[in-house]
KEVEXGU-35083 format. One record per residue (C-alpha): residue in one letter; x, y, z negated. Coordinates in nm, 2 decimals. Each point is the difference from the previous one (the first is absolute). Layout:
<atoms>
<atom r="a" px="X" py="Y" pz="Z"/>
...
</atoms>
This chain:
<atoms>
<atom r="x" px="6.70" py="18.46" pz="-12.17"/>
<atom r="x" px="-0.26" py="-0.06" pz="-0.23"/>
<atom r="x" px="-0.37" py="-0.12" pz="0.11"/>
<atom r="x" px="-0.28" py="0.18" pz="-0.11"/>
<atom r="x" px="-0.29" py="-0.22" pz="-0.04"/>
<atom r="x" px="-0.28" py="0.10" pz="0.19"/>
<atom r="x" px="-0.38" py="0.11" pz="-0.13"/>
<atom r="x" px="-0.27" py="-0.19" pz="-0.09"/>
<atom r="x" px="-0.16" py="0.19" pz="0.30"/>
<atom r="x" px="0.27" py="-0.04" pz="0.22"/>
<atom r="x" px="0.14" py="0.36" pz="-0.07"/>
<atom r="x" px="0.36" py="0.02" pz="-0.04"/>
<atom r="x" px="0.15" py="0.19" pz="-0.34"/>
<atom r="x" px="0.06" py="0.32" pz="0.16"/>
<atom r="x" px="-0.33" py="0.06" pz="0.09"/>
<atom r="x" px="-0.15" py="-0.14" pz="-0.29"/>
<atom r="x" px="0.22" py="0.23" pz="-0.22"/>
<atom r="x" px="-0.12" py="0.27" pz="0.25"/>
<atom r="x" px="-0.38" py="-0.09" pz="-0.05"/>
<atom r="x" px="0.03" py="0.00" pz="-0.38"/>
<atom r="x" px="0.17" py="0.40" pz="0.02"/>
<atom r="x" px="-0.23" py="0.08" pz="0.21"/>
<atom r="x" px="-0.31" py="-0.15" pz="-0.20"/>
<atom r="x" px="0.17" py="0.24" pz="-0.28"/>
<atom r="x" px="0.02" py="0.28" pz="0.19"/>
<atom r="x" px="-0.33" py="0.01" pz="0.11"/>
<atom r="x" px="-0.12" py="-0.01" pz="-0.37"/>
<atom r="x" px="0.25" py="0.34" pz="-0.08"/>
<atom r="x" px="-0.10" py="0.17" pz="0.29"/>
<atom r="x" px="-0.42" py="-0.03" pz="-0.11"/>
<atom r="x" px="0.11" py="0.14" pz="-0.35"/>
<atom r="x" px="0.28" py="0.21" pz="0.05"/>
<atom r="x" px="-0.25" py="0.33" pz="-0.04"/>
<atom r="x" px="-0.18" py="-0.19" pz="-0.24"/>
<atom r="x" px="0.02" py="0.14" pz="-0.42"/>
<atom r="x" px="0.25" py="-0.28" pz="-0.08"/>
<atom r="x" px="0.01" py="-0.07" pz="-0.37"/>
<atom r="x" px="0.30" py="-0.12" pz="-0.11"/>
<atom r="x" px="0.16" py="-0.13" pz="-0.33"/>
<atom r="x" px="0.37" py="-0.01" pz="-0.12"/>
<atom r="x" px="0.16" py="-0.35" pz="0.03"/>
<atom r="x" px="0.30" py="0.19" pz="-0.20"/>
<atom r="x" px="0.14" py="0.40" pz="0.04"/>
<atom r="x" px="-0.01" py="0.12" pz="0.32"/>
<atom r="x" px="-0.10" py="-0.34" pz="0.15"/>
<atom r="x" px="-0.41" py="-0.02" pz="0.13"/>
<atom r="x" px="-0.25" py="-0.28" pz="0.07"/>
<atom r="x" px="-0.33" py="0.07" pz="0.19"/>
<atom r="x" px="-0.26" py="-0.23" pz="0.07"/>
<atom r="x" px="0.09" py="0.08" pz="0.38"/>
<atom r="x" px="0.33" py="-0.20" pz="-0.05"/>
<atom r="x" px="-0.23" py="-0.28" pz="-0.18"/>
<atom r="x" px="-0.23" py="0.00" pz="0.34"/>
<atom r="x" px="0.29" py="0.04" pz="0.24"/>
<atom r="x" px="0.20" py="-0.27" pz="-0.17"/>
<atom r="x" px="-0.34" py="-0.23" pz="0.06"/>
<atom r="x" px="0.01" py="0.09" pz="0.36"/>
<atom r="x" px="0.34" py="-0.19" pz="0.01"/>
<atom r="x" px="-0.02" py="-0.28" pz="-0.22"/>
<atom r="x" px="-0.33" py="-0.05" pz="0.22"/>
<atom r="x" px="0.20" py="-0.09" pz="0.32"/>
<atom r="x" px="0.30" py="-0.14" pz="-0.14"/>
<atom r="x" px="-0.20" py="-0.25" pz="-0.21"/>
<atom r="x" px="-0.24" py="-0.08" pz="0.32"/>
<atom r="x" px="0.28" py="-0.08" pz="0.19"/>
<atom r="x" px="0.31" py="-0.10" pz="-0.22"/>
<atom r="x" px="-0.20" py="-0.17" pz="-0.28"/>
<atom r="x" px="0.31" py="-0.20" pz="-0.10"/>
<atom r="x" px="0.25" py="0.30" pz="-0.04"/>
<atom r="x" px="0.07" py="0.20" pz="-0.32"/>
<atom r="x" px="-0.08" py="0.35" pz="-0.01"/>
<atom r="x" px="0.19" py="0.24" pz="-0.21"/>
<atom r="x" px="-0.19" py="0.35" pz="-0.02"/>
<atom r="x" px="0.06" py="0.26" pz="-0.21"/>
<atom r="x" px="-0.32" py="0.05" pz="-0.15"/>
<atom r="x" px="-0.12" py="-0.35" pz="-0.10"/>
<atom r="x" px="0.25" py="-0.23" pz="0.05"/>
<atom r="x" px="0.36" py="0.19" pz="-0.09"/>
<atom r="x" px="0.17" py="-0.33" pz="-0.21"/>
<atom r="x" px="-0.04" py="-0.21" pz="0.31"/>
<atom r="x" px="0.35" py="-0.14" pz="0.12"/>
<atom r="x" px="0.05" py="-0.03" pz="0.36"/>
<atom r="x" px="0.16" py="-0.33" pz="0.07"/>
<atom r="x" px="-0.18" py="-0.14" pz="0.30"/>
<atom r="x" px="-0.24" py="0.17" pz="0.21"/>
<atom r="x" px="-0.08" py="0.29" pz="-0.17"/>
<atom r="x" px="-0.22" py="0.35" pz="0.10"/>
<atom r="x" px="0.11" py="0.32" pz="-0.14"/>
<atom r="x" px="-0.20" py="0.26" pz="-0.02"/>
<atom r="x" px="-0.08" py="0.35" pz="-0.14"/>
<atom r="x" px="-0.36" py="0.12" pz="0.14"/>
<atom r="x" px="0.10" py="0.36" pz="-0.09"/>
<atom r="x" px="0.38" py="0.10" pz="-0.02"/>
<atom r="x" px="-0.01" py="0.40" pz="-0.07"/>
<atom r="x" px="-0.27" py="0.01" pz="-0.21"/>
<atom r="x" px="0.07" py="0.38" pz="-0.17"/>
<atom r="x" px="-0.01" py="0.07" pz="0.37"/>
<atom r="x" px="-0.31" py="-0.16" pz="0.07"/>
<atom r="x" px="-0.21" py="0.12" pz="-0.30"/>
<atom r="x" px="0.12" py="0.40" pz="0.07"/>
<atom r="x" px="-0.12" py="0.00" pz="0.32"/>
<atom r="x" px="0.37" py="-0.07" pz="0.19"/>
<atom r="x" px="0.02" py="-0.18" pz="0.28"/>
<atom r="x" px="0.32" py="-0.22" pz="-0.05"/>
<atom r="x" px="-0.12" py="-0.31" pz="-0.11"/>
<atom r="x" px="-0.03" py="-0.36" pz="0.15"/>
<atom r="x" px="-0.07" py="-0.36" pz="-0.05"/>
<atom r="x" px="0.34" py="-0.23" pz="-0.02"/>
<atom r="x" px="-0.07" py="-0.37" pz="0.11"/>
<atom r="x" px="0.26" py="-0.24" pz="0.04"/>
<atom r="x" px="0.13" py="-0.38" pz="-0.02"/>
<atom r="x" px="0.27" py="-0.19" pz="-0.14"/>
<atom r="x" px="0.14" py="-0.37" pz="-0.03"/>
<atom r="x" px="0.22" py="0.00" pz="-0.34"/>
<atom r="x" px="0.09" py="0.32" pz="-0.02"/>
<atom r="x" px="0.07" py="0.10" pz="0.41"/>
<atom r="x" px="-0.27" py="0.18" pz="0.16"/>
<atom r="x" px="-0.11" py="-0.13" pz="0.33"/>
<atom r="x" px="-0.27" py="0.29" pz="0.09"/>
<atom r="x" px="-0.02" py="0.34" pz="-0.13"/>
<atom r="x" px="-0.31" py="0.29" pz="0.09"/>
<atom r="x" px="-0.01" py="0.29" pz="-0.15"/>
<atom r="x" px="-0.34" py="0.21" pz="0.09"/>
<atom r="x" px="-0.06" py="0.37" pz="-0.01"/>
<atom r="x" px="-0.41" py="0.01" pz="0.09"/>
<atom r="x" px="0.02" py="0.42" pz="-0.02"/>
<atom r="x" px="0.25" py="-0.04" pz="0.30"/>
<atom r="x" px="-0.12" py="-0.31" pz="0.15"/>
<atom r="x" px="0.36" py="-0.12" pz="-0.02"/>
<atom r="x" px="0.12" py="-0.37" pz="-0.04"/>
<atom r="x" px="0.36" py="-0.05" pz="-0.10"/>
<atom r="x" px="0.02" py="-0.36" pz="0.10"/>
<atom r="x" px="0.31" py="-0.26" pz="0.01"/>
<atom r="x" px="0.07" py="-0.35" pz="0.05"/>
<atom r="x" px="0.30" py="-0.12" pz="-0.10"/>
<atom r="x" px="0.27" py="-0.05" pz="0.27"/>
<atom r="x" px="-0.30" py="0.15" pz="0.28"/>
<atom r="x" px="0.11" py="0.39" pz="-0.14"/>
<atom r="x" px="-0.23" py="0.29" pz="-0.11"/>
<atom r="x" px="-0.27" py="0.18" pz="0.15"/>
<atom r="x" px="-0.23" py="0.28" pz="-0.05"/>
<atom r="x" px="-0.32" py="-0.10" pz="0.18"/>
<atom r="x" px="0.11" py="-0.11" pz="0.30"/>
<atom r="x" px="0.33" py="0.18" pz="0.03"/>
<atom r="x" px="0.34" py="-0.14" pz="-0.11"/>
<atom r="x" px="0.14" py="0.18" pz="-0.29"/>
<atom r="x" px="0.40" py="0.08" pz="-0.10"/>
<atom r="x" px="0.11" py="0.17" pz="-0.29"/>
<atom r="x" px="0.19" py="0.33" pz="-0.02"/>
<atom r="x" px="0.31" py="0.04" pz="0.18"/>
<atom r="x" px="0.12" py="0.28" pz="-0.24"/>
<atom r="x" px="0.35" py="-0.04" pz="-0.14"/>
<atom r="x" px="0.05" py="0.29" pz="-0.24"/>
<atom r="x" px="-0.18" py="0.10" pz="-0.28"/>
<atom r="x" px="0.01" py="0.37" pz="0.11"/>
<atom r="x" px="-0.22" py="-0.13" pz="0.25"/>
<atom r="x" px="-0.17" py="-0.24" pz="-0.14"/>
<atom r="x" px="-0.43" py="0.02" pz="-0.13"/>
<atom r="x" px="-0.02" py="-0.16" pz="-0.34"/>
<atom r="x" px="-0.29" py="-0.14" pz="-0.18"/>
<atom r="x" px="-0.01" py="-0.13" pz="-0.32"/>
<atom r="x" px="-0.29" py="-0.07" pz="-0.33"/>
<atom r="x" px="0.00" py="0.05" pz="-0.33"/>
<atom r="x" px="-0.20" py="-0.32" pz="-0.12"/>
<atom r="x" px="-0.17" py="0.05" pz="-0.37"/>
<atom r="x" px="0.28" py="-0.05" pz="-0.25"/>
<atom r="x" px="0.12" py="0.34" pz="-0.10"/>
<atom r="x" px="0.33" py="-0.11" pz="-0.07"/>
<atom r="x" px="0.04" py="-0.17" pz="0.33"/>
<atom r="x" px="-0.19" py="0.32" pz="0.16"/>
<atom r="x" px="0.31" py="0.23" pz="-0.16"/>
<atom r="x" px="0.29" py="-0.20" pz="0.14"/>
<atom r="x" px="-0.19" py="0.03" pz="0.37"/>
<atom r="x" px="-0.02" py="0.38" pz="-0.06"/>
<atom r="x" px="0.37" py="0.00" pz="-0.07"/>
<atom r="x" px="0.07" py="-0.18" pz="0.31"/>
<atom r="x" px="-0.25" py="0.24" pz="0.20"/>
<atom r="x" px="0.21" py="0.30" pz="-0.16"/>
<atom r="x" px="0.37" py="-0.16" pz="0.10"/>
<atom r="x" px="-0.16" py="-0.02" pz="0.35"/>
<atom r="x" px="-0.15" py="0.35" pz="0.01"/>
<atom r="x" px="0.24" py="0.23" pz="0.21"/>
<atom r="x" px="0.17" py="-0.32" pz="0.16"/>
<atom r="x" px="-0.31" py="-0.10" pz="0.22"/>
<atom r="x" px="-0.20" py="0.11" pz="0.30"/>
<atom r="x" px="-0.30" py="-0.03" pz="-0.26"/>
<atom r="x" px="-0.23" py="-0.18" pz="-0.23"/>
<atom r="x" px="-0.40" py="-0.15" pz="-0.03"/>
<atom r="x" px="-0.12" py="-0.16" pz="-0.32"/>
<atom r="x" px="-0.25" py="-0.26" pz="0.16"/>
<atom r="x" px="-0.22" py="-0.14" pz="-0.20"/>
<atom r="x" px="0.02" py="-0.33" pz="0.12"/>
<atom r="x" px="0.30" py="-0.23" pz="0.01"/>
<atom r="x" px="-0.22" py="-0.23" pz="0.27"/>
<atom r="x" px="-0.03" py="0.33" pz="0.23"/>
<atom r="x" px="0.39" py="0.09" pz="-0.05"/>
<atom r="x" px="0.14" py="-0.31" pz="0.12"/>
<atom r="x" px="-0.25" py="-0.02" pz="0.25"/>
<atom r="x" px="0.12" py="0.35" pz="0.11"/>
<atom r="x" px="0.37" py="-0.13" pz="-0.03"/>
<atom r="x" px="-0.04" py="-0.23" pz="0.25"/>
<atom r="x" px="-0.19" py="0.21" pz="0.23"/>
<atom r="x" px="0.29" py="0.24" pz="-0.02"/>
<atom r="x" px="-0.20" py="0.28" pz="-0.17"/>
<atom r="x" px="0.23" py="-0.01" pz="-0.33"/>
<atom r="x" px="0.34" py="-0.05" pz="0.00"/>
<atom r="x" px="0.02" py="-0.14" pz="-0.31"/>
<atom r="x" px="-0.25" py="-0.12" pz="-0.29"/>
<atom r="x" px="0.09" py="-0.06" pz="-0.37"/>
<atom r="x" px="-0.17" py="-0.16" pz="-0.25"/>
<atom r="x" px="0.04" py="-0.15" pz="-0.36"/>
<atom r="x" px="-0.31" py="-0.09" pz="-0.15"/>
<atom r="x" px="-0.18" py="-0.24" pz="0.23"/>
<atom r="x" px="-0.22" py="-0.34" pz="0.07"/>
<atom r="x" px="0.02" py="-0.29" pz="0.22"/>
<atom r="x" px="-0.35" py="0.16" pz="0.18"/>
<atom r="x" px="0.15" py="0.33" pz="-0.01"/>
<atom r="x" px="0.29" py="-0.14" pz="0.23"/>
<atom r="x" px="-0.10" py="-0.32" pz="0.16"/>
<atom r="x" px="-0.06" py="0.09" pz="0.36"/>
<atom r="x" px="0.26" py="0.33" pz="0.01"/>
<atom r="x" px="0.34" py="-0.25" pz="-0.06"/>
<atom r="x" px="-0.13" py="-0.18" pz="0.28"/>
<atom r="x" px="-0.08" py="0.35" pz="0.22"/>
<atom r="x" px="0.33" py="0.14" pz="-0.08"/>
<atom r="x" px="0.20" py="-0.29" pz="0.09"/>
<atom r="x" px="-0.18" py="-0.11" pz="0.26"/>
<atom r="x" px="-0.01" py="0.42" pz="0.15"/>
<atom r="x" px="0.40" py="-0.06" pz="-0.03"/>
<atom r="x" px="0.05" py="0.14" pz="-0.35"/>
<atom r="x" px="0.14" py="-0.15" pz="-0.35"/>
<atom r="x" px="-0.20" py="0.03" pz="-0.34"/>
<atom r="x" px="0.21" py="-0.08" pz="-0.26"/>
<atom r="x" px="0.01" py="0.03" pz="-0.41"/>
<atom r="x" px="0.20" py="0.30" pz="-0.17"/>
<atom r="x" px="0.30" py="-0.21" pz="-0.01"/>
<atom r="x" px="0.03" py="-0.09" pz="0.38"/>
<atom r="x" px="-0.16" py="-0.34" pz="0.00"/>
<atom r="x" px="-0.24" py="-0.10" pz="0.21"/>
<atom r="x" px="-0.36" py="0.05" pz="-0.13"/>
<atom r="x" px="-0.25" py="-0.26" pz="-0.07"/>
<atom r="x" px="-0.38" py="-0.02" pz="-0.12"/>
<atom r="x" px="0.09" py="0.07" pz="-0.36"/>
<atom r="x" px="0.20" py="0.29" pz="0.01"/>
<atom r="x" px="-0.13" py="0.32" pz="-0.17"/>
<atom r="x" px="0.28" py="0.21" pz="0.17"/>
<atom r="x" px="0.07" py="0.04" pz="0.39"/>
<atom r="x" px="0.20" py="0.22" pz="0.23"/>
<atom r="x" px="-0.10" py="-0.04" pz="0.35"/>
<atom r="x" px="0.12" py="0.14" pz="0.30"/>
<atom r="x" px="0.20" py="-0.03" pz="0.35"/>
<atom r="x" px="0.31" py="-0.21" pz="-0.10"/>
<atom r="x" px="0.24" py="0.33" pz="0.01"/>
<atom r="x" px="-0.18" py="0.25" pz="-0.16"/>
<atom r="x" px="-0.08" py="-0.28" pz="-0.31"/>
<atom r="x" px="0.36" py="0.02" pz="-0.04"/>
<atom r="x" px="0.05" py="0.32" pz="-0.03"/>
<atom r="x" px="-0.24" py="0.07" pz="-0.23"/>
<atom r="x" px="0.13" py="-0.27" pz="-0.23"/>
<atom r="x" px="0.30" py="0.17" pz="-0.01"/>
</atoms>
């Protein structure tokens, strides 16, 4: 088992990764009805000064109280590597959500040694709701243990999947979606690839697809998912890691039948 070093303040990861989503979430909540002027980082793809503040409400606490650990964060620090101790974060995951007035959005906080994530929280402040995991200690929402799906057919199945902002890529999801179509229970577009594998392994979505993703975008939902009992793989059935920009995950059964 690998130990997690302990806070300057005595905290232990898990609830500094907790403080720091929820420092985050406060700052969405206060300007969630606010006029939210955005720019275009590329098409489709938005920056706000509210992730700029909400991303300074994390680096806040994880700097106070990990000053020695690399953070890799979408917005200011995306060419970090993450060997060592390293905090990944995205202050705003669902951001087209966020600036349209949608509430499916969250703050992803998690930590890794060399690649393998040790703590993973993923923070939804509309819905007070904290995914949280510690790997080998399992998944919980709030206080209560969390377990994916245990649906086995895709007739029965909930799927969720994004489109990311490469058309191309965004084309060869929509095929997928229109192979499933007919062959499922049904189908949500999310917004948020955080929220989707954070709904995986609460056993809200059956399955979620992706292939045009981050290491923030992903970070704590492998270790939700795994530790809920699931699998998150790549398109090709191997097991998925930080730098994968495609994942399938799911309960082990259904995964396999929709690779088939």
């Amino acid at each position: 088992m690998q130990i997690i070093p302990i806070s300057k303040s005595g905290k232990t990861a898990l609830q500094v990764a907790t403080l720091a989503a929820q420092k985050s979430g406060d700052v969405l909540l206060a300007n969630f009805h606010s006029d939210k002027q955005a720019k275009h980082k590329s098409k489709g793809n938005l920056v706000t000064e509210i992730d700029l503040l909400a991303e300074k409400a994390v680096m806040e606490v994880l700097r106070q109280e990990y000053p020695n650990h690399k953070i890799l964060s979408e917005e200011t620090n995306s060419t970090t590597d993450t060997s060592g101790y390293t905090w990944i974060v995205d202050p705003l995951d669902g951001t087209n959500n966020y600036v349209y007035g949608l509430p499916f959005f969250c703050t992803n906080v998690a930590l890794a040694r060399d690649e393998e994530i040790l703590v993973g929280v993923t923070y939804a402040p509309m819905t007070r709701e904290l995914f949280r995991a510690e790997k080998g200690k399992g998944a919980y929402l709030n206080d209560s243990p969390i377990h994916v799906s245990d649906v086995s057919t895709l007739e029965a199945a909930m799927v969720g999947f994004d489109l990311g902002y490469d058309d191309q890529q965004a084309r060869e999801m929509l095929s997928v979606a229109i192979k499933l179509w007919g062959k499922i229970h049904c189908m949500r577009l999310i917004g948020s690839s955080a929220l989707g594998l954070a709904y995986v392994a609460a056993g809200r979505i059956s399955l979620y697809y992706h292939r045009f993703i981050y290491p923030w975008d992903i970070a704590p939902g492998l270790l939700l998912v795994k530790e809920a009992g699931g699998t998150v793989t790549d398109w090709q059935d191997h097991p998925a890691t930080l730098h994968n920009s495609q994942i399938i995950a799911s309960n082990p059964k259904l995964h396999s039948v929709f690779l088939r």
